[in-house]
C-alpha positions as MATLAB code, in Angstrom:
seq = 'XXXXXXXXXXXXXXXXXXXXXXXXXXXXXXXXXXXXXXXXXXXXXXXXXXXXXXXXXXXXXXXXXXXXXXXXXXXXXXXXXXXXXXXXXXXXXXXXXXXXXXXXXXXXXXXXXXXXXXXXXXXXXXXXXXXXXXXXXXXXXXXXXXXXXXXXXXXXXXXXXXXXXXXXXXXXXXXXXXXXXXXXXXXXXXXXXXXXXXXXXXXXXXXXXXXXXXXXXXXXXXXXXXXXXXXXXXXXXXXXXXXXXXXXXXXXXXXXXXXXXXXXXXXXXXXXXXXXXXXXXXXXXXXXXXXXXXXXXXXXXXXXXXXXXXXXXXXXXXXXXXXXXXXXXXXXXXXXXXXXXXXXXXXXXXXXXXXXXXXXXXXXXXXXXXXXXXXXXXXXXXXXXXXXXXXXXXXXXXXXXXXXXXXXXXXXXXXXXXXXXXXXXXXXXXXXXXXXXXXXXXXXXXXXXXXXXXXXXXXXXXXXXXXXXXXXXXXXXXXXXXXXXXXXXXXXXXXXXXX';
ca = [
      13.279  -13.252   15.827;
      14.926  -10.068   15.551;
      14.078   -7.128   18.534;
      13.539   -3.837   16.241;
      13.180   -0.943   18.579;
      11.353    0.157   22.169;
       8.007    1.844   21.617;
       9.100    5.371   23.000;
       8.536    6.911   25.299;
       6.533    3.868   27.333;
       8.142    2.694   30.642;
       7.494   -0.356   30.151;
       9.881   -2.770   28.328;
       7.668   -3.551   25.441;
       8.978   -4.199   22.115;
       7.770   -4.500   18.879;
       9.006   -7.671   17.169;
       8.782   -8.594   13.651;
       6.422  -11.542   13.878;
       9.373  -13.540   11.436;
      11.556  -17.025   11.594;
      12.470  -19.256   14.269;
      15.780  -18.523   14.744;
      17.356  -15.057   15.926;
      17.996  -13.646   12.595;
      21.081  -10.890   12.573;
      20.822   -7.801   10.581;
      24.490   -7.197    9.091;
      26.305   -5.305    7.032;
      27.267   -6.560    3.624;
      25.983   -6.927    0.245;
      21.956   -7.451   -0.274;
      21.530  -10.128   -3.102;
      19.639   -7.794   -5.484;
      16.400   -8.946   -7.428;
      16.785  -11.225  -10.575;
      16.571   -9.513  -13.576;
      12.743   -9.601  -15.009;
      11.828   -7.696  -17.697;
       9.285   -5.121  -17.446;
       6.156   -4.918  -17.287;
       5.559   -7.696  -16.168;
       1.924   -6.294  -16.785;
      -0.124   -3.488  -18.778;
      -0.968   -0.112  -17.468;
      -4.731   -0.930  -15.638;
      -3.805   -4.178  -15.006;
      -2.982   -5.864  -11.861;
      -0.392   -9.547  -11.604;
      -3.126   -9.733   -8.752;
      -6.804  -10.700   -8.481;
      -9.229   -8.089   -6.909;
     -12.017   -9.488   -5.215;
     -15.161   -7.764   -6.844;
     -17.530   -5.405   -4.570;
     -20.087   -6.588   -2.738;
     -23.067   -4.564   -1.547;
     -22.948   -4.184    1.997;
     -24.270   -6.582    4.658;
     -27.989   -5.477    5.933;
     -28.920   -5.339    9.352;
     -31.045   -8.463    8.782;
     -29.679  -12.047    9.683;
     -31.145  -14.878    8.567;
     -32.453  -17.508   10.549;
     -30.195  -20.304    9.885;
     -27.201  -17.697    9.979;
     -23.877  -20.087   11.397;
     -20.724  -17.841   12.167;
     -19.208  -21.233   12.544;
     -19.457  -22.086    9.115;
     -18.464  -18.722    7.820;
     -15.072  -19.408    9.008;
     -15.096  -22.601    8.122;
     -15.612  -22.236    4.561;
     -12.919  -19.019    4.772;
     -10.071  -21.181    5.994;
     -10.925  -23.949    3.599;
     -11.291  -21.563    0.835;
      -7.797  -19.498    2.343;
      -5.813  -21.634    3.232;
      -4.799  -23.474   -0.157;
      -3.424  -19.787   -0.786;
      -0.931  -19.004    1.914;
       2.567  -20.806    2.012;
       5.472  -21.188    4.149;
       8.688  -19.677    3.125;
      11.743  -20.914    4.712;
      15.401  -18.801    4.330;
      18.544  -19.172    5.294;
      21.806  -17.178    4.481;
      25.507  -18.070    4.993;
      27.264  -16.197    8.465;
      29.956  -16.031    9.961;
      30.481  -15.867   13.658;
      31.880  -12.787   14.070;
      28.271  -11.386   11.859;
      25.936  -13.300   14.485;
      27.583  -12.570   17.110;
      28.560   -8.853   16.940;
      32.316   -9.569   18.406;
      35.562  -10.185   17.352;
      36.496  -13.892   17.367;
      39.979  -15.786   17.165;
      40.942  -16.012   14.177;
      41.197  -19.098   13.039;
      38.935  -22.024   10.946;
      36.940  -22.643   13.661;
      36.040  -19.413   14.907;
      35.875  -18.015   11.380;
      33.998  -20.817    9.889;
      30.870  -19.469    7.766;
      27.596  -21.609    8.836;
      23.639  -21.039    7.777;
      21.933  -19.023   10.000;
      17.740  -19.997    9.166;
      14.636  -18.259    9.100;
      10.743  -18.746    8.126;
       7.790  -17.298    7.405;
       4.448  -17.232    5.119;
       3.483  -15.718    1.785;
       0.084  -14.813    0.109;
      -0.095  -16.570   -3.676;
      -1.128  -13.431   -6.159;
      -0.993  -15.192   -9.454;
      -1.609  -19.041  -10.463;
       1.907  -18.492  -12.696;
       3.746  -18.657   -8.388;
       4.083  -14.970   -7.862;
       3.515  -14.896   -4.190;
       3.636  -11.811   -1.525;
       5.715  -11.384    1.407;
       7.057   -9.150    3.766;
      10.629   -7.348    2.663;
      12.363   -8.617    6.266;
      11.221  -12.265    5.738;
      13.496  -12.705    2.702;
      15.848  -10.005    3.216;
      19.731  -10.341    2.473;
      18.917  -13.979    2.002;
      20.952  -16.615    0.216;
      18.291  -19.408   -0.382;
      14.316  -19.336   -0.068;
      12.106  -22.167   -1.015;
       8.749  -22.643   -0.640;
       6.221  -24.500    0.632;
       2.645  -25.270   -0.354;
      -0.191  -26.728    1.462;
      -0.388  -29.945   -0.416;
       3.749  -30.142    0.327;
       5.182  -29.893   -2.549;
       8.301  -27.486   -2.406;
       9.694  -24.221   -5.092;
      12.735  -22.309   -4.673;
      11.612  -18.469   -4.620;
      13.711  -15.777   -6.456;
      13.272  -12.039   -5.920;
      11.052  -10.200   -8.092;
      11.228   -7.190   -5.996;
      11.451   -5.844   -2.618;
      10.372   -1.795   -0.544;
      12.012   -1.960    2.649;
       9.936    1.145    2.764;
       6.686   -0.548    3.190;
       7.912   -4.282    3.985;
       6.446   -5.458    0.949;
       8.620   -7.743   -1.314;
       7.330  -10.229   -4.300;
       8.762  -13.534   -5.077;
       8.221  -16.128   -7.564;
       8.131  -19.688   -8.421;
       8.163  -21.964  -11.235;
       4.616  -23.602  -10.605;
       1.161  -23.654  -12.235;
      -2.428  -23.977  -11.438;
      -1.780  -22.575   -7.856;
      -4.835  -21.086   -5.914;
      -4.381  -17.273   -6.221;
      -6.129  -14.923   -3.098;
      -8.721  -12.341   -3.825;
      -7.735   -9.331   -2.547;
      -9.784   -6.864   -0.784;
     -10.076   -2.805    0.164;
      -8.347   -2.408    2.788;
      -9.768    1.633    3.044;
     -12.907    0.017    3.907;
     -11.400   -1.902    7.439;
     -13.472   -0.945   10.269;
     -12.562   -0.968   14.095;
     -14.370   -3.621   15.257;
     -14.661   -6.098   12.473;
     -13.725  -10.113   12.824;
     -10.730  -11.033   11.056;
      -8.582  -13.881   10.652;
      -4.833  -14.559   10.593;
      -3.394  -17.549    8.285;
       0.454  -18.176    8.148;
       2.905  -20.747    9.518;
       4.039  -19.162   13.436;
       6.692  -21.542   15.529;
       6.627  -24.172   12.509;
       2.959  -24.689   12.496;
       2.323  -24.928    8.475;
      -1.382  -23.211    7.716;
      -2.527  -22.505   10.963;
      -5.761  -20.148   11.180;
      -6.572  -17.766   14.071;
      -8.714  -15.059   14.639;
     -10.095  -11.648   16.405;
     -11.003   -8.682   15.343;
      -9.737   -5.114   14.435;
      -8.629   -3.367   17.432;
      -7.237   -0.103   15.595;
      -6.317    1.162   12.489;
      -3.562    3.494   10.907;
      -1.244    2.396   13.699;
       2.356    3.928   13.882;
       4.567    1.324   15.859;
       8.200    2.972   14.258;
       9.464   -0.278   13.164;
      10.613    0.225    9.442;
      13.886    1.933    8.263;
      12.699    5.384    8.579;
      15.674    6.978    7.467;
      14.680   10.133    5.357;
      11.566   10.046    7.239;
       9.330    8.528    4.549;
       8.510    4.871    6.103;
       4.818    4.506    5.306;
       3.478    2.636    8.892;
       0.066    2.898    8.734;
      -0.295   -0.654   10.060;
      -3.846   -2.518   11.028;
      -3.897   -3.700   14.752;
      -5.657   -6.767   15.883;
      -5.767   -9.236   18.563;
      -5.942  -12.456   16.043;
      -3.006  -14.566   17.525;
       0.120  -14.035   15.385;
       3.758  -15.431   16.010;
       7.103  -15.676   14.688;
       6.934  -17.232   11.361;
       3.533  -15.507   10.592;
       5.350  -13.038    8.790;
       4.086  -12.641    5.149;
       1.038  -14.410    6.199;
      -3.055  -13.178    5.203;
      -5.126  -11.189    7.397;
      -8.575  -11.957    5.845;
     -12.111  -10.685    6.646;
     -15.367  -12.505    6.906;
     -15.695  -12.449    3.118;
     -12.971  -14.448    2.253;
     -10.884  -11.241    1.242;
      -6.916  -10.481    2.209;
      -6.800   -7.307    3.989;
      -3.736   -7.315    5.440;
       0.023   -8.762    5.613;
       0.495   -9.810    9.022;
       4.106   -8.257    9.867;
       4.853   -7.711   13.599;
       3.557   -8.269   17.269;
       4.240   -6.260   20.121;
       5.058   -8.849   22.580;
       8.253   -8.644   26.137;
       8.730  -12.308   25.751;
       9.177  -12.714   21.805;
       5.838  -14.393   21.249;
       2.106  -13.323   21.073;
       1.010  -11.024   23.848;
      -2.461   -9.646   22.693;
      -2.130   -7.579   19.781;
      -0.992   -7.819   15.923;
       0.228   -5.626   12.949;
      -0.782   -5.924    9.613;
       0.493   -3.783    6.416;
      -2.938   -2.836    4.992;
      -3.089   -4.979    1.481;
      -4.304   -1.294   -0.415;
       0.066   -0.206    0.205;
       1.225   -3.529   -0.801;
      -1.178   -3.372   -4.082;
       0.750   -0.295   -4.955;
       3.808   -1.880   -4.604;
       3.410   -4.928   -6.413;
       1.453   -2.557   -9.368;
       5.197   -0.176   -9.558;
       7.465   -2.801   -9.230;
       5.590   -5.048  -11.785;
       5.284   -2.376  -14.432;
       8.115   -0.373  -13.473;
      10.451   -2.679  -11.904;
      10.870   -0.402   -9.058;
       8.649    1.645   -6.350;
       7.347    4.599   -7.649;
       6.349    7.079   -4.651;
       5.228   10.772   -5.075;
       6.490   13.311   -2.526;
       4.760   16.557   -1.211;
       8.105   17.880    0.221;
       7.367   18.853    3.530;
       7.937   18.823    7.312;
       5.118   17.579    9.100;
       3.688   17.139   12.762;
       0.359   16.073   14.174;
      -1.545   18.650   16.039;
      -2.444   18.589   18.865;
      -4.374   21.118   21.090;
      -2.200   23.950   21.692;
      -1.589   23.932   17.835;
      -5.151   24.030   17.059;
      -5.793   27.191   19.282;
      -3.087   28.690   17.487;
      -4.363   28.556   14.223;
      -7.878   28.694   14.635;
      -9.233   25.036   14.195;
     -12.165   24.368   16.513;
     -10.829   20.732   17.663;
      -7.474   18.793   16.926;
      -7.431   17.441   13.446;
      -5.016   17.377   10.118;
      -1.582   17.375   10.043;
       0.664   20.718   10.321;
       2.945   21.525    8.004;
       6.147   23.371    9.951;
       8.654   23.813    6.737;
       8.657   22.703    3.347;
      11.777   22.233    1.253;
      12.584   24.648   -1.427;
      11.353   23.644   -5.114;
       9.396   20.692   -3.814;
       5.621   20.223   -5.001;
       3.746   21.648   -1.906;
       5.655   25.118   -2.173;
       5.172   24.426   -6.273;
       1.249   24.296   -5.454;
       1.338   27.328   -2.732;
       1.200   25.708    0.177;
       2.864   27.487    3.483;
       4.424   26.506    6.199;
       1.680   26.859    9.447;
      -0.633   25.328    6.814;
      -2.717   22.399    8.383;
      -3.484   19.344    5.588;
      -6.659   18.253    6.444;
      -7.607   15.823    3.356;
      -5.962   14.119    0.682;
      -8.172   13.674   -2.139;
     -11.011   13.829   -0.096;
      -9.679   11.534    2.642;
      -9.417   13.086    6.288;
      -5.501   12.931    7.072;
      -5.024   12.936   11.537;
      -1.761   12.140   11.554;
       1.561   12.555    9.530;
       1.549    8.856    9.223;
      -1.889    8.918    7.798;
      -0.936   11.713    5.357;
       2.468    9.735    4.397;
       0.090    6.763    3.617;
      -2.456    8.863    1.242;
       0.222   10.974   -0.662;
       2.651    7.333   -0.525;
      -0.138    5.900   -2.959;
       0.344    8.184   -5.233;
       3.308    8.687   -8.093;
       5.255   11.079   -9.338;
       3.624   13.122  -11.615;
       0.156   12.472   -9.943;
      -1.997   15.608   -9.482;
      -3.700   15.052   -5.700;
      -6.514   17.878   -4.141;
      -5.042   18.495   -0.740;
      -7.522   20.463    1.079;
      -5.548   22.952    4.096;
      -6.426   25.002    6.795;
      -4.723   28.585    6.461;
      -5.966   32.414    8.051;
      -9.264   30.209    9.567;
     -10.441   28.789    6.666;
      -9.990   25.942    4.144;
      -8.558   25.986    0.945;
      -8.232   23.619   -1.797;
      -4.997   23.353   -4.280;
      -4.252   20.673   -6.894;
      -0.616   19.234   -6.242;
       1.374   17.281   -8.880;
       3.631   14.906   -6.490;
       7.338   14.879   -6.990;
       9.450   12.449   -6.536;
      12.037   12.558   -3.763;
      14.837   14.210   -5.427;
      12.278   16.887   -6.398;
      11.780   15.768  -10.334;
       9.137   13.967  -12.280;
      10.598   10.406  -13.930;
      10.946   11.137  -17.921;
      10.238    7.420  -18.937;
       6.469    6.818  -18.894;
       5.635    3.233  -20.032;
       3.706    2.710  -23.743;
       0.170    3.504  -23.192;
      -2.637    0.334  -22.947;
      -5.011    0.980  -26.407;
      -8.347    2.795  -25.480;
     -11.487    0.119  -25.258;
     -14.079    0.198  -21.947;
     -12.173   -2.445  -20.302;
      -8.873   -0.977  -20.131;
      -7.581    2.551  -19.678;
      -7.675    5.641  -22.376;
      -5.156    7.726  -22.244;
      -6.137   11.356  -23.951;
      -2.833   12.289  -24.040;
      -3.119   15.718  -26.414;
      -5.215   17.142  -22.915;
      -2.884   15.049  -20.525;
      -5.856   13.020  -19.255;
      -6.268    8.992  -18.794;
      -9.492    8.271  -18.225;
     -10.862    4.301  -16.181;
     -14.223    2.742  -16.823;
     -15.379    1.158  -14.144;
     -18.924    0.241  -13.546;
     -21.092    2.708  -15.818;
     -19.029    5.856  -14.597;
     -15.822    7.086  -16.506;
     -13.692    8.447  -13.966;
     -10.449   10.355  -14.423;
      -7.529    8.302  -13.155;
      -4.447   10.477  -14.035;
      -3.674   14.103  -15.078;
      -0.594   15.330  -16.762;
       1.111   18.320  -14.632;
       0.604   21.528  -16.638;
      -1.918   20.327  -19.144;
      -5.156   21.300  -20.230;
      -6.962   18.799  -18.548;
      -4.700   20.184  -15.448;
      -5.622   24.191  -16.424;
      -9.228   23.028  -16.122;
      -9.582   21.613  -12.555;
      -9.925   18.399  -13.829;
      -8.457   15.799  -10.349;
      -8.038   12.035  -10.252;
     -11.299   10.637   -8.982;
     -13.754   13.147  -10.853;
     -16.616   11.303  -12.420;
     -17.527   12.990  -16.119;
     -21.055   13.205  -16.265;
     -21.589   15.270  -19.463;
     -19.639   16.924  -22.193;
     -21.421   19.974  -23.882;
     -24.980   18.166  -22.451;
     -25.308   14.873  -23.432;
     -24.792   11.974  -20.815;
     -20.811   10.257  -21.091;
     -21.748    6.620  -20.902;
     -18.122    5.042  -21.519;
     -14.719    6.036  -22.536;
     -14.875    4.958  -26.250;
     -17.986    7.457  -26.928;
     -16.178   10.451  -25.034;
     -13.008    9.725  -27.109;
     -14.980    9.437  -30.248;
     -16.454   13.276  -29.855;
     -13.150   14.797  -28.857;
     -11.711   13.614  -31.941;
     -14.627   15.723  -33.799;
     -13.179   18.439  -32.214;
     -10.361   20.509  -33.526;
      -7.711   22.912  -31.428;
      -8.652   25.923  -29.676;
     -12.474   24.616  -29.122;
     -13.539   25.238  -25.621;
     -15.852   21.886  -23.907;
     -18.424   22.408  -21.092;
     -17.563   19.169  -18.807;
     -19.918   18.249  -16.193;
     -18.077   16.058  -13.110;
     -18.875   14.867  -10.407;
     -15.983   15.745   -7.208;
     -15.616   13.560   -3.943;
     -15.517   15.034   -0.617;
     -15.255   12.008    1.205;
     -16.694    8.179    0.265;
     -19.986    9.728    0.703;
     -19.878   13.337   -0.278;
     -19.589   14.920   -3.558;
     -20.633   17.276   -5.543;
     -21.015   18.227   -9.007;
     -19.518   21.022  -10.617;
     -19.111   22.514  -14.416;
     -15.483   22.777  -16.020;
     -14.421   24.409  -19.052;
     -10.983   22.175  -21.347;
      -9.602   24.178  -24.117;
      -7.928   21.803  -26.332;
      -4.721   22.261  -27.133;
];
């Protein structure tokens, strides 16, 4: 297990460890074994190479009288655990690499041997595409794979963002048991969860506790260019080295979480857990499936939490948001007229507290994609649509062939620059081109269209049907339907001149 960094500025000695192999794994210089070549996409704009789980209503307040938490997660782990595998590594060293020293130089001393590691993966897809964390397989020579019924793959690369600690792997194997993968937006503090992965050579073992925090910052990914996204769930489920890559699943059977790290003085479980929230590694998997790559949209900004001296200085009646102390020139927050001594306060609706928070919200995002960032400036809040950069300040040129329009997949209106998602009787705008006329109109990912020129939109097919009896230069009366929050909205009328 490989120390990472002290949790500054604590005085006491404890560390955050990546919860990953057996053996003390260097980091080195040297060349990283890049991905094997897979040709992309792997899958269709609106689809996933994972399985969502479908939503639920919530639980009422009501519990039955035969209720058995016992057999809740029992029939979770037997249902889970077919799903998770153990992924072993190992890469060729040589001394002077594990060591850190100069050795004599001879045969001996400069012999190269296998330095080994393990950890755990999540199956995505029945086909062997199977998630991980980025520092399980990292600079590795060999991985192989292990199921629960024993049977043994070796893993190649599909793709890796040390960024997140995400990385997807495959193997040549059929009929596996793919995980259903949850929301994690919708983790509470509180909530029982459960950890599955292999720790200390123990194949499939099961733990559990429940959410201690959420968008935790513990400073352990390459942060270099300061855009890490750490927005990490915390628990007290009992995790390990060799849990890396492993599930954290709630009490519906649904992976919330890739358990990733422990913060521990003695290099094995002290109390508390960190999990990548599965809602980043989705994204990650979607880019680098369809794109081959990680797509991430930048605001271009500085950013600091605030805390109470800065909210007395600009007016806010508690500390909240995120301050924005300098943007970079040409970037898309100075684009959209933001300031610096602006304070973000939402993303799209969602309350940003801390820069981490508002890395994580923008971080889902591509370039290209238009997000509402609502910002405190002169003692009251403003709204202004941003289209994301990316981090070299453009907006990638090669956009993949567009899925054909029906109510299961995508549209794409691409004379307005809108594509629009059916999901459950509401047609919801999931992308706007920068600078078009869906753009000029207000039109944001997320709005709900309710009506066009009066009568009720009931699915993409019949809105694209009377825009085509439209011609150039007509002007539509939209009604849509804006989120605040997950439960506030409002509706509002918007005018689209077609182009």
């Amino acid at each position: 297990m490989h120390y990472l960094k002290k949790m500054a500025p604590v005085a006491l000695p404890l560390m955050i460890a990546f919860a990953f192999g057996m053996a003390f794994i260097l980091k080195y210089g040297g060349h990283r074994s890049a991905p094997d070549a897979v040709e992309m996409p792997l899958v269709n704009k609106g689809d996933h190479l994972y399985r969502e789980a479908p939503p639920v209503a919530p639980p009422t307040v009501e519990v039955p009288d035969n209720f058995s938490p016992n057999r809740m997660f029992t029939q979770i782990a037997r249902a889970l655990r077919p799903s998770i595998v153990t992924i072993y590594t190992s890469k060729a060293v040589t001394p002077k690499e594990w060591f850190g020293m100069k050795m004599p130089d001879d045969d001996t001393h400069q012999r190269p041997f296998k330095s080994r590691g393990m950890g755990s993966g999540i199956i995505l897809r029945a086909d062997g595409y199977i998630l991980t964390n980025n520092h399980v397989i990292e600079d590795m020579d060999e991985i192989t794979v292990r199921l629960l019924d024993q049977r043994e793959f070796d893993g190649r690369l599909i793709g890796h963002d040390p960024k997140t600690d995400v990385a997807l792997i495959k193997i040549d194997a059929g009929a596996l048991s793919p995980a259903p993968l949850g929301n994690s937006d919708q983790v509470e503090i509180g909530e029982w969860v459960m950890a599955i992965g292999s720790p200390l050579n123990l194949e499939s073992t099961v733990t559990a506790g429940i959410v201690s925090a959420i968008s935790r910052n513990m400073n352990i990914l390459d942060n270099r260019g300061g855009d890490a996204i750490q927005n990490f769930i915390q628990t007290d489920a009992a995790v390990n080295p060799g849990n890396s890559g492993g599930a954290l699943v709630n009490l519906k059977g649904e992976v919330i979480g890739i358990n990733t790290a422990i913060a521990t003085r003695s290099n094995y479980y002290m109390g508390y857990s960190f999990a990548i929230p599965i809602n980043i590694a989705k994204k990650v998997v979607d880019d680098l499936t369809r794109f081959g790559e990680v797509r991430r949209g930048y605001l271009g900004v500085y950013i600091r939490g605030v805390n109470d001296v800065t909210a007395r200085g600009v007016g806010l009646d508690s500390p909240r948001g995120v301050l924005v102390y300098s943007l970079l020139e040409g970037r898309a927050a100075q684009a959209a007229g933001l300031q610096a001594g602006d304070v973000i306060l939402k993303v799209n609706g969602q309350e940003v507290n801390q820069p981490n928070e508002l890395q994580s919200a923008v971080g889902m995002h591509r370039p290209g994609d238009v997000v509402r960032i609502t910002y405190w400036r002169n003692g009251a809040e403003h709204v202004a649509a941003v289209t994301l950069f990316d981090k070299e300040g453009k907006i990638p040129a090669d956009i993949p062939a567009e899925a054909p329009a029906d109510t299961a997949r995508p549209t794409h209106q691409t004379d307005i620059g809108l594509r629009l998602d059916y999901d459950r009787d509401n047609v919801t705008v999931g992308a706007v081109r920068p600078y078009s006329a869906a753009a000029k109109a207000g039109l944001i990912p997320g709005d709900i269209i309710l009506e066009m020129e009066g009568r009720t939109v009931q699915d993409t097919l019949m809105l694209s049907a009377r825009l085509r009896k439209h011609k150039a230069n007509d002007i539509l009366k939209l009604k849509v339907r804006t989120r605040m929050s997950a439960e506030d909205f409002f509706d509002r009328i918007v005018f689209l001149e077609l182009p």
